[in-house]
mmCIF entry with sequence, helices, sheets and N, C-alpha, C, O atoms, coordinates in Angstrom:
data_MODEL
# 
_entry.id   MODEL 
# 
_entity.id                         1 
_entity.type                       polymer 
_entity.pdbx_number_of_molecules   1 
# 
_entity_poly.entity_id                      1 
_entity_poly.type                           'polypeptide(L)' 
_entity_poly.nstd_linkage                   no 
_entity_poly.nstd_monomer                   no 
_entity_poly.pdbx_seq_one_letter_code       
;(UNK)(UNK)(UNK)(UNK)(UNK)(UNK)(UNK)(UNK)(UNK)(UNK)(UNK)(UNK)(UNK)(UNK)(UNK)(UNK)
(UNK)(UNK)(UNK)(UNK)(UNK)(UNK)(UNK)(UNK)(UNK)(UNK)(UNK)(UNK)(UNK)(UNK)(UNK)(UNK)
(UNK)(UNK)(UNK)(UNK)(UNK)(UNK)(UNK)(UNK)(UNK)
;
_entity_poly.pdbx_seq_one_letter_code_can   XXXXXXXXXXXXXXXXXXXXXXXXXXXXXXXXXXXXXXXXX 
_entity_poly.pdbx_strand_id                 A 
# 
loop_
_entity_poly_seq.entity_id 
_entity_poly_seq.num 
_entity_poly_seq.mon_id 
_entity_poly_seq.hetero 
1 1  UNK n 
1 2  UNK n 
1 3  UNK n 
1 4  UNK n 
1 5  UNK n 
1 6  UNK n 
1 7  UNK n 
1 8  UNK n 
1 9  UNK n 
1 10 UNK n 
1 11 UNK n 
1 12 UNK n 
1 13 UNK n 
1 14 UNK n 
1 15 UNK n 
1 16 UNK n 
1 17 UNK n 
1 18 UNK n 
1 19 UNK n 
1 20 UNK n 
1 21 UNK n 
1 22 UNK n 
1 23 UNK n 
1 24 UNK n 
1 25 UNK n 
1 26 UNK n 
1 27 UNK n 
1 28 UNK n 
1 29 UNK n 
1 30 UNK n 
1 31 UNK n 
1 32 UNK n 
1 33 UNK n 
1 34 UNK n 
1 35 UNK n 
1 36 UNK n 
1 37 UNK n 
1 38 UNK n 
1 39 UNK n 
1 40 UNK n 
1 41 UNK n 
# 
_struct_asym.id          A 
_struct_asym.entity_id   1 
# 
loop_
_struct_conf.conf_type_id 
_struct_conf.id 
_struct_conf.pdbx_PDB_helix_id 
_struct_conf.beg_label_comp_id 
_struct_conf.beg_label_asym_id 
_struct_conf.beg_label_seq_id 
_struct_conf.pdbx_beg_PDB_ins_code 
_struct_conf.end_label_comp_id 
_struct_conf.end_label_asym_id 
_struct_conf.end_label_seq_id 
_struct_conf.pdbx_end_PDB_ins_code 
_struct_conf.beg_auth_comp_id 
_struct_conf.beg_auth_asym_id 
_struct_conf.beg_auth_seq_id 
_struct_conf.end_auth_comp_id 
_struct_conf.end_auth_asym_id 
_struct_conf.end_auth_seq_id 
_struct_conf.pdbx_PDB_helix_class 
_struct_conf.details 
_struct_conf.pdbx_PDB_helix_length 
HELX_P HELX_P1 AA1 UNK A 2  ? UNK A 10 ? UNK A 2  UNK A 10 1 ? 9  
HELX_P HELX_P2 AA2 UNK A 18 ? UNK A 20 ? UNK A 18 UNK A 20 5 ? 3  
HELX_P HELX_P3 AA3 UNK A 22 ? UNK A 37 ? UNK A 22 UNK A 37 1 ? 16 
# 
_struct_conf_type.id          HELX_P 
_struct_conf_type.criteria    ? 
_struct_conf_type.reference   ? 
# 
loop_
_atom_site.group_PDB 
_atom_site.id 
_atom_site.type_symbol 
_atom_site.label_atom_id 
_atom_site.label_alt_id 
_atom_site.label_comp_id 
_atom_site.label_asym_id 
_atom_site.label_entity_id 
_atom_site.label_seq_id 
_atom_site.pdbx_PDB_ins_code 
_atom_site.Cartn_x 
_atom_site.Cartn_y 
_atom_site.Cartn_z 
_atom_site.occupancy 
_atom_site.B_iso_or_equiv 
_atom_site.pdbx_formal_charge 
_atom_site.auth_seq_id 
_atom_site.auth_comp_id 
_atom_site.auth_asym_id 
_atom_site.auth_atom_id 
_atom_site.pdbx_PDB_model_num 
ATOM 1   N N  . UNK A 1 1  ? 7.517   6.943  3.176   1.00 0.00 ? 1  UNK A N  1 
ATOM 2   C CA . UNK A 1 1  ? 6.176   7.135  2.674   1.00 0.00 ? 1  UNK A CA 1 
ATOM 3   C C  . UNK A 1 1  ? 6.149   7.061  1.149   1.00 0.00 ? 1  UNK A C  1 
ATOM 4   O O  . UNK A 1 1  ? 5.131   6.731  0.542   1.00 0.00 ? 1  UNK A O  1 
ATOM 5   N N  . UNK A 1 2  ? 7.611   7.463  0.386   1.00 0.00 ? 2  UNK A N  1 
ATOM 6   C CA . UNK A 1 2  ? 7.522   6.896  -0.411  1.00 0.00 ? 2  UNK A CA 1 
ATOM 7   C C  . UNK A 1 2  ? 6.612   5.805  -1.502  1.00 0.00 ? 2  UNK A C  1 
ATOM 8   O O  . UNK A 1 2  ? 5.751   5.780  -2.381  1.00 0.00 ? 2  UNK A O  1 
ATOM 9   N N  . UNK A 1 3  ? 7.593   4.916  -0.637  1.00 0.00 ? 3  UNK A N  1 
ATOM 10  C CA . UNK A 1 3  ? 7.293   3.202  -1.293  1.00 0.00 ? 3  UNK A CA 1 
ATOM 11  C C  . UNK A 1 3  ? 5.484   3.368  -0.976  1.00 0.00 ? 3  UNK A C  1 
ATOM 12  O O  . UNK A 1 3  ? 5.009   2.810  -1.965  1.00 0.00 ? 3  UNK A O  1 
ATOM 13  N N  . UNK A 1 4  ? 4.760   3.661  -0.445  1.00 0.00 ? 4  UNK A N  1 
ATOM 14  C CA . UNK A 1 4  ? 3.193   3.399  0.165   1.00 0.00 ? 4  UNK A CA 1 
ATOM 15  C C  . UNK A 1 4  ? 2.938   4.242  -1.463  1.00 0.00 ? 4  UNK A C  1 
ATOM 16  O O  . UNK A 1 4  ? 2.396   3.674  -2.411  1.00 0.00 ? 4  UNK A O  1 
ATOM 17  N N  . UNK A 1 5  ? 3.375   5.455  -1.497  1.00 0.00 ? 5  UNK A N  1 
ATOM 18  C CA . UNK A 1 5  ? 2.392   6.022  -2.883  1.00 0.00 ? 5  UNK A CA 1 
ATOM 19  C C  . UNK A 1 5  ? 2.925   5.217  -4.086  1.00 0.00 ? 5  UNK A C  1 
ATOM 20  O O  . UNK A 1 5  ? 2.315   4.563  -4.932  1.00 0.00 ? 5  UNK A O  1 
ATOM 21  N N  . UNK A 1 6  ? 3.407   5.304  -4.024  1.00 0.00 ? 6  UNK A N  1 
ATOM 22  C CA . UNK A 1 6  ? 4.151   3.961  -5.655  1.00 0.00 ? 6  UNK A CA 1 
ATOM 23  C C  . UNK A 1 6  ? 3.158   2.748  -5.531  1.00 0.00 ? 6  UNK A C  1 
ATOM 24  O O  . UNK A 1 6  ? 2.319   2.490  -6.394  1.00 0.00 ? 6  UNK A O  1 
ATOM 25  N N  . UNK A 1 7  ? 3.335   2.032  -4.375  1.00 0.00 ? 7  UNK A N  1 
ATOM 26  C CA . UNK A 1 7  ? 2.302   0.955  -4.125  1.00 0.00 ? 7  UNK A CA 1 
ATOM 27  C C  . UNK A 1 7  ? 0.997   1.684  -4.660  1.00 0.00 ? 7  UNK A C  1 
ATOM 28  O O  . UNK A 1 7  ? 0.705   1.418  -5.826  1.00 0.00 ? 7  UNK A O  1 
ATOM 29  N N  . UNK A 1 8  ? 0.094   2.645  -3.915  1.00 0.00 ? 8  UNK A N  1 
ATOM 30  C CA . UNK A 1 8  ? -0.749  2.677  -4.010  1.00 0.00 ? 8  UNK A CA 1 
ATOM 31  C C  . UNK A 1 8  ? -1.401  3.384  -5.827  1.00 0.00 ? 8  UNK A C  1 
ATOM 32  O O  . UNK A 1 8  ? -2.557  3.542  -6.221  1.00 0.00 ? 8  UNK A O  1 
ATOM 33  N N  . UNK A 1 9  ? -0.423  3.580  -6.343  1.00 0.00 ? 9  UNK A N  1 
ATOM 34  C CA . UNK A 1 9  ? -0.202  3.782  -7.972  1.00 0.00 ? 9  UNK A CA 1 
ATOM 35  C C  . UNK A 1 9  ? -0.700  2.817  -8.760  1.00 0.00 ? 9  UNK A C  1 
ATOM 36  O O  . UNK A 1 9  ? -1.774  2.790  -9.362  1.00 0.00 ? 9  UNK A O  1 
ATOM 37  N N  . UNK A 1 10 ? 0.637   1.596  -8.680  1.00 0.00 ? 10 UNK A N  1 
ATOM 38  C CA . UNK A 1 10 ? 0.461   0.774  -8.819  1.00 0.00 ? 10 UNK A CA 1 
ATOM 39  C C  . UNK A 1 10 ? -0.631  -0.635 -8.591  1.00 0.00 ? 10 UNK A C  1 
ATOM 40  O O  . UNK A 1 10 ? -0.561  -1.535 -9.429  1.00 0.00 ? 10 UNK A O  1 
ATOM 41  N N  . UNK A 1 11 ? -1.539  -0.751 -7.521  1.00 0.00 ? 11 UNK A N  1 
ATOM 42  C CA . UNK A 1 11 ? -2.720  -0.869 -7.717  1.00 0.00 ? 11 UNK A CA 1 
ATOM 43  C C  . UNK A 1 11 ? -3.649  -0.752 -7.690  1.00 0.00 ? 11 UNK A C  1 
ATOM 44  O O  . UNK A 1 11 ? -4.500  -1.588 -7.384  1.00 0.00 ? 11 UNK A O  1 
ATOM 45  N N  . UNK A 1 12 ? -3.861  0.927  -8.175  1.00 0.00 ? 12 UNK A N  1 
ATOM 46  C CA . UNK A 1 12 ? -4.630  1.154  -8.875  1.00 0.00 ? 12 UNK A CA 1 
ATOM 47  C C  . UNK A 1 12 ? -5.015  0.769  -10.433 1.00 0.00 ? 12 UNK A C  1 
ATOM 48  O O  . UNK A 1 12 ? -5.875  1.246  -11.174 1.00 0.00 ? 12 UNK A O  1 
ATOM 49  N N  . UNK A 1 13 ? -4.207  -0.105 -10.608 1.00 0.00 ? 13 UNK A N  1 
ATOM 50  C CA . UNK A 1 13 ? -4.910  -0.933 -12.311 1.00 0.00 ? 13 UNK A CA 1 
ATOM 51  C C  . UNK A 1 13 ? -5.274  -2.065 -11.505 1.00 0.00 ? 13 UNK A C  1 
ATOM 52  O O  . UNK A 1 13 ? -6.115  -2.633 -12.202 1.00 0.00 ? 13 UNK A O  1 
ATOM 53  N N  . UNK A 1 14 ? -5.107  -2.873 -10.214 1.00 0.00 ? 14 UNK A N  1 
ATOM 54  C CA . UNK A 1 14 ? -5.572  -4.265 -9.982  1.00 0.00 ? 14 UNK A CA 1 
ATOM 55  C C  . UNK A 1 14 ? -7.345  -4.132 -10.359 1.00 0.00 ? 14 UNK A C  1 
ATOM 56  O O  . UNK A 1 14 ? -7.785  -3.021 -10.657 1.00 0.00 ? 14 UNK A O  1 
ATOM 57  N N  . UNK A 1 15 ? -7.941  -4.908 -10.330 1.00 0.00 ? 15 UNK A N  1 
ATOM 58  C CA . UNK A 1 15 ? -9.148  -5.080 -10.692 1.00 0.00 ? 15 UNK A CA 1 
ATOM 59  C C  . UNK A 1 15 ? -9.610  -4.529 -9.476  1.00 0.00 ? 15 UNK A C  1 
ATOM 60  O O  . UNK A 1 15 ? -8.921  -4.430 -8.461  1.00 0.00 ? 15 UNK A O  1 
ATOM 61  N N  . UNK A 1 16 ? -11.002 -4.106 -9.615  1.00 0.00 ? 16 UNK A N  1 
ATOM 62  C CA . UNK A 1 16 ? -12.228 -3.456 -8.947  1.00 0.00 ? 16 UNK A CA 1 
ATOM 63  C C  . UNK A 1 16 ? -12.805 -4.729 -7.601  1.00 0.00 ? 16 UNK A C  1 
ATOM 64  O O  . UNK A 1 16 ? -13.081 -4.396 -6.449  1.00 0.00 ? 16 UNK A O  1 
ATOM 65  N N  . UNK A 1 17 ? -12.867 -6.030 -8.086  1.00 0.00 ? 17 UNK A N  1 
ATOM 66  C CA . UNK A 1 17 ? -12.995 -6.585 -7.327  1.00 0.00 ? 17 UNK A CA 1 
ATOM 67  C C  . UNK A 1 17 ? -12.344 -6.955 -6.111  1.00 0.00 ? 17 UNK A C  1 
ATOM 68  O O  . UNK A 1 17 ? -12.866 -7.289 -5.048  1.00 0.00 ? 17 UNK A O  1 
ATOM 69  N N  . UNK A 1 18 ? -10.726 -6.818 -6.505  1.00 0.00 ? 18 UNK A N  1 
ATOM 70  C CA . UNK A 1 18 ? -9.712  -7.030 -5.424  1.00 0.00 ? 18 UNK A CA 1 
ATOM 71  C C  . UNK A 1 18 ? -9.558  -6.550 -4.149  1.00 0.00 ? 18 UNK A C  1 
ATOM 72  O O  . UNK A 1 18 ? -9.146  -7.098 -3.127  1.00 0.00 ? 18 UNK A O  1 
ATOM 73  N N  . UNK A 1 19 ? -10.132 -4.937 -4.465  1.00 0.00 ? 19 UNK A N  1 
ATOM 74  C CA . UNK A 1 19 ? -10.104 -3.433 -3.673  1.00 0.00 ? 19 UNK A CA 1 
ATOM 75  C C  . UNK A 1 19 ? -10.191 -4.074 -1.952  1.00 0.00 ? 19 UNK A C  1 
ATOM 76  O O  . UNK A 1 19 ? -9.507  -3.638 -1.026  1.00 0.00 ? 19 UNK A O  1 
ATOM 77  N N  . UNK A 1 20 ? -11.245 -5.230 -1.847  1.00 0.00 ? 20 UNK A N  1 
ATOM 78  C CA . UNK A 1 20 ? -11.350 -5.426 -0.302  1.00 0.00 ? 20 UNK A CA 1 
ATOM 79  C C  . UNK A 1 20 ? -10.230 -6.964 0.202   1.00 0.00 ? 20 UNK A C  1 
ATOM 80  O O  . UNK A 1 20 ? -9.969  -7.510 1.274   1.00 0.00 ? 20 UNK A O  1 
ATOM 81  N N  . UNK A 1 21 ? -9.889  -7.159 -1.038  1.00 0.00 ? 21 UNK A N  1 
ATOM 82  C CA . UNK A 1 21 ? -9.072  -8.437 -0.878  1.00 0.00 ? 21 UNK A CA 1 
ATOM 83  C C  . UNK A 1 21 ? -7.615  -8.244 -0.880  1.00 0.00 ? 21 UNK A C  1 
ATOM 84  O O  . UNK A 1 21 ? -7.098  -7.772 0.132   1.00 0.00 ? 21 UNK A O  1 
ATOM 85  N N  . UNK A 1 22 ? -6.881  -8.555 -1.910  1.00 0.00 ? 22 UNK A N  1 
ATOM 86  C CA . UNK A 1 22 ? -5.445  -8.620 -2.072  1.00 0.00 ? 22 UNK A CA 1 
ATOM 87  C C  . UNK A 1 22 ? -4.929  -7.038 -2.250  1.00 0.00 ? 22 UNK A C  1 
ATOM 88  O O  . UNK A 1 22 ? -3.737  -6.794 -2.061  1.00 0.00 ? 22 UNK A O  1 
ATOM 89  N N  . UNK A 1 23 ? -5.511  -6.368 -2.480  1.00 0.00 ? 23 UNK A N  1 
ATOM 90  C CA . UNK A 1 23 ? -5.390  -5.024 -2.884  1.00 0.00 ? 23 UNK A CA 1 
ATOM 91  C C  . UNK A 1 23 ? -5.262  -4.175 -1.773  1.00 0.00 ? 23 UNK A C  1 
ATOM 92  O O  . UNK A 1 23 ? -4.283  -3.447 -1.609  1.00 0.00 ? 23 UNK A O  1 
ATOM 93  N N  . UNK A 1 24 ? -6.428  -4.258 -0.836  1.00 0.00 ? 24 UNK A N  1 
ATOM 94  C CA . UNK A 1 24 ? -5.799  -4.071 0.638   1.00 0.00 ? 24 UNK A CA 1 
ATOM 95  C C  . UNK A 1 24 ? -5.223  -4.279 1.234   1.00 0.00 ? 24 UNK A C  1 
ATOM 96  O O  . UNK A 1 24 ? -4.862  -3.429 2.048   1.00 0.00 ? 24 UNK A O  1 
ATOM 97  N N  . UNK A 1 25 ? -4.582  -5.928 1.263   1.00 0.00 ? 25 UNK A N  1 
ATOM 98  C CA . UNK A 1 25 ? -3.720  -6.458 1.770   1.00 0.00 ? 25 UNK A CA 1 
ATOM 99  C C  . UNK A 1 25 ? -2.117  -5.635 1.681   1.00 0.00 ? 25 UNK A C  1 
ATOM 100 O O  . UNK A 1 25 ? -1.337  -5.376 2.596   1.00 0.00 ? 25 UNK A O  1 
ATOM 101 N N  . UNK A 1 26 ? -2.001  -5.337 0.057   1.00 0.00 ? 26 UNK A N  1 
ATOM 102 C CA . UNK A 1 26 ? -0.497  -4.943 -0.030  1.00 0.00 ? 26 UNK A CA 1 
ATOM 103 C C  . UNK A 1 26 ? -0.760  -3.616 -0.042  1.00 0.00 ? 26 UNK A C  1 
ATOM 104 O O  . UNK A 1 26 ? 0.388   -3.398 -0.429  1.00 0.00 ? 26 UNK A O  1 
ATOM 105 N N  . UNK A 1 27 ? -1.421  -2.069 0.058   1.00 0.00 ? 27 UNK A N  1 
ATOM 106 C CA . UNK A 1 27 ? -1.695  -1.606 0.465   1.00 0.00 ? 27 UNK A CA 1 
ATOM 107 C C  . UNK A 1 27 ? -1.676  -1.085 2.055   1.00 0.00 ? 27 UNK A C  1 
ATOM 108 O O  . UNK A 1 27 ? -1.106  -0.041 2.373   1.00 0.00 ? 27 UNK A O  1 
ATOM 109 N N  . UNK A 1 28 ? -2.173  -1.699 2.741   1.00 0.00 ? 28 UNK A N  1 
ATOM 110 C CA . UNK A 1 28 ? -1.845  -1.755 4.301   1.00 0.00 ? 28 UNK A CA 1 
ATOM 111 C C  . UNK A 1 28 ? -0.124  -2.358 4.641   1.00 0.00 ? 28 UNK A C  1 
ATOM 112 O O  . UNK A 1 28 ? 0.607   -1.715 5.394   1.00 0.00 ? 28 UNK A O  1 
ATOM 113 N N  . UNK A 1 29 ? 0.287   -3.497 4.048   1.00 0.00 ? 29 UNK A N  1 
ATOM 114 C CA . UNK A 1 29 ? 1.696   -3.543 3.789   1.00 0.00 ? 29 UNK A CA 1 
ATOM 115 C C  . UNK A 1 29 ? 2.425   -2.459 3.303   1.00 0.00 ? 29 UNK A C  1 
ATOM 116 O O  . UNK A 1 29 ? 3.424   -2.086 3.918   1.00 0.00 ? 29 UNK A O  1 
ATOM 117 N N  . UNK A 1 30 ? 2.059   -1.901 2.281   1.00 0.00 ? 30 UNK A N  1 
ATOM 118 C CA . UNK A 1 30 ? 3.336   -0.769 2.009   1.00 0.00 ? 30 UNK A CA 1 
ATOM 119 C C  . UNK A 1 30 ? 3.053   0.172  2.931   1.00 0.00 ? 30 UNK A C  1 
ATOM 120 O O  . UNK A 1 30 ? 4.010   0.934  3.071   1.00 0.00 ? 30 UNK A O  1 
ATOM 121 N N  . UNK A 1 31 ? 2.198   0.414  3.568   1.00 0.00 ? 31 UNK A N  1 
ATOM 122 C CA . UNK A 1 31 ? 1.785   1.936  4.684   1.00 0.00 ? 31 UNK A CA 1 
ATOM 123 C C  . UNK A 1 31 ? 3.286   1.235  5.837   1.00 0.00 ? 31 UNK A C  1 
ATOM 124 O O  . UNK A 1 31 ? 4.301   1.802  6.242   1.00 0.00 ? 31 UNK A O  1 
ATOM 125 N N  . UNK A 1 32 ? 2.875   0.096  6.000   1.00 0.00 ? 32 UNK A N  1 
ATOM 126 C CA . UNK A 1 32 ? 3.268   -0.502 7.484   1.00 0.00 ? 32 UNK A CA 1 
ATOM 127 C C  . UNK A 1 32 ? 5.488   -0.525 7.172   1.00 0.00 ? 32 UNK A C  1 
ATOM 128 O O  . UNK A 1 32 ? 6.537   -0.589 7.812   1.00 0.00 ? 32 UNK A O  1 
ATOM 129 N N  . UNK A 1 33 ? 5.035   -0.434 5.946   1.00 0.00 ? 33 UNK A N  1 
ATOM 130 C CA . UNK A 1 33 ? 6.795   -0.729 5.631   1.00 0.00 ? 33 UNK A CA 1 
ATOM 131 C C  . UNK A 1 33 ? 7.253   0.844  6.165   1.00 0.00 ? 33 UNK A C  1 
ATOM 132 O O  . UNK A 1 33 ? 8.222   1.076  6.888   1.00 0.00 ? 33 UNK A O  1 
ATOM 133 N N  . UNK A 1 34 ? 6.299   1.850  5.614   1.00 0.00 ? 34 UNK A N  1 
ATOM 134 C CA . UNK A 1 34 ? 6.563   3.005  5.226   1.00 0.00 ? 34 UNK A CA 1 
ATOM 135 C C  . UNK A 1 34 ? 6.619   3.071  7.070   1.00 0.00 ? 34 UNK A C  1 
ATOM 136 O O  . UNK A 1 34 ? 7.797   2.984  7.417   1.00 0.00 ? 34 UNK A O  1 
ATOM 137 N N  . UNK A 1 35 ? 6.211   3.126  7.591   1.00 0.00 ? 35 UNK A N  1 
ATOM 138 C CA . UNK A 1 35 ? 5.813   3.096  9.289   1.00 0.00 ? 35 UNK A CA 1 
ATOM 139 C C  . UNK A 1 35 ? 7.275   2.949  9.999   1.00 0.00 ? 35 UNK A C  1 
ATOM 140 O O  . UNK A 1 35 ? 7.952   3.846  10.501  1.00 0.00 ? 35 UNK A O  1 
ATOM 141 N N  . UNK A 1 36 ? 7.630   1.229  9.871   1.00 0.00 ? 36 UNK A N  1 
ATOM 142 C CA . UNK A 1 36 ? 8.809   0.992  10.444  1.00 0.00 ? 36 UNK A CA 1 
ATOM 143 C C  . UNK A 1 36 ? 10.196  1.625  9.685   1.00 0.00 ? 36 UNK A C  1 
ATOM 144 O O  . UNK A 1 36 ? 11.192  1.629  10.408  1.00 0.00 ? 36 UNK A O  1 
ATOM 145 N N  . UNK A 1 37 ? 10.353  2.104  8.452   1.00 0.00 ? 37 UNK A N  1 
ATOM 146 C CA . UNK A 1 37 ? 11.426  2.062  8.173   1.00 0.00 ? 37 UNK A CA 1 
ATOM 147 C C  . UNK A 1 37 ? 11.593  3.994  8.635   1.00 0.00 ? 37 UNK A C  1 
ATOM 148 O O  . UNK A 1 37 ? 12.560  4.658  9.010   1.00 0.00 ? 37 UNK A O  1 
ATOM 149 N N  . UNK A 1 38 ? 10.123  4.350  8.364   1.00 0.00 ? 38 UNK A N  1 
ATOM 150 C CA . UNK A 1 38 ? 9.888   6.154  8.629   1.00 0.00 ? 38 UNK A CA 1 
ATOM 151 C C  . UNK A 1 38 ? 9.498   6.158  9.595   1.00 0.00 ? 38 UNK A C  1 
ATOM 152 O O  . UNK A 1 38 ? 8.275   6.070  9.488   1.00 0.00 ? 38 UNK A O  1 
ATOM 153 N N  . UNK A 1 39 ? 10.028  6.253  11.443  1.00 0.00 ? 39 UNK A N  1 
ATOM 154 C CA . UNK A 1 39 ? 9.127   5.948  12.162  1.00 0.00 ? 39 UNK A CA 1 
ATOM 155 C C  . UNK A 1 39 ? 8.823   7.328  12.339  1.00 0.00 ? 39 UNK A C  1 
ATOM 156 O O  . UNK A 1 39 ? 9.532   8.258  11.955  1.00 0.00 ? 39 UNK A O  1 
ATOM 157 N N  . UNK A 1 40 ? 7.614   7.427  13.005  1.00 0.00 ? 40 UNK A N  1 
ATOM 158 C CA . UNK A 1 40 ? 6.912   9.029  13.198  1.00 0.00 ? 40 UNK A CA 1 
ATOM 159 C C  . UNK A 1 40 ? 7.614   9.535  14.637  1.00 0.00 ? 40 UNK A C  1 
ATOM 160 O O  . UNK A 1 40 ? 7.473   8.834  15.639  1.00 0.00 ? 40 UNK A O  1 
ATOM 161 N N  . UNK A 1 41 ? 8.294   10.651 14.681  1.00 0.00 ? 41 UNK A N  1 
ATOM 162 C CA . UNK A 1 41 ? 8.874   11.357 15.548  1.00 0.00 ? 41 UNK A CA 1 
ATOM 163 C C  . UNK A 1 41 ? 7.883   11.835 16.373  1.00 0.00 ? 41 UNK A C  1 
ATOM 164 O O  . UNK A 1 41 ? 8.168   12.564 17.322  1.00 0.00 ? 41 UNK A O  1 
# 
């Protein structure tokens, strides 16, 4: 879960417009990393 809050740190400077585009994209990626590598017991 890590890596997901760093991600989600980090773009937070991407632009305002991105938020529903690329920004979500890697966002939902770092959750999903955080998922398989942490699986929930």
């Amino acid at each position: 879960m890590e890596i997901a809050v760093i991600i989600f740190t980090m773009t937070d400077h991407l632009p305002k417009k991105e938020d529903y585009g690329f920004t979500s994209q890697v966002r939902r990626s770092a959750l999903s990393i955080s998922t398989n590598i942490y699986p929930v017991k």
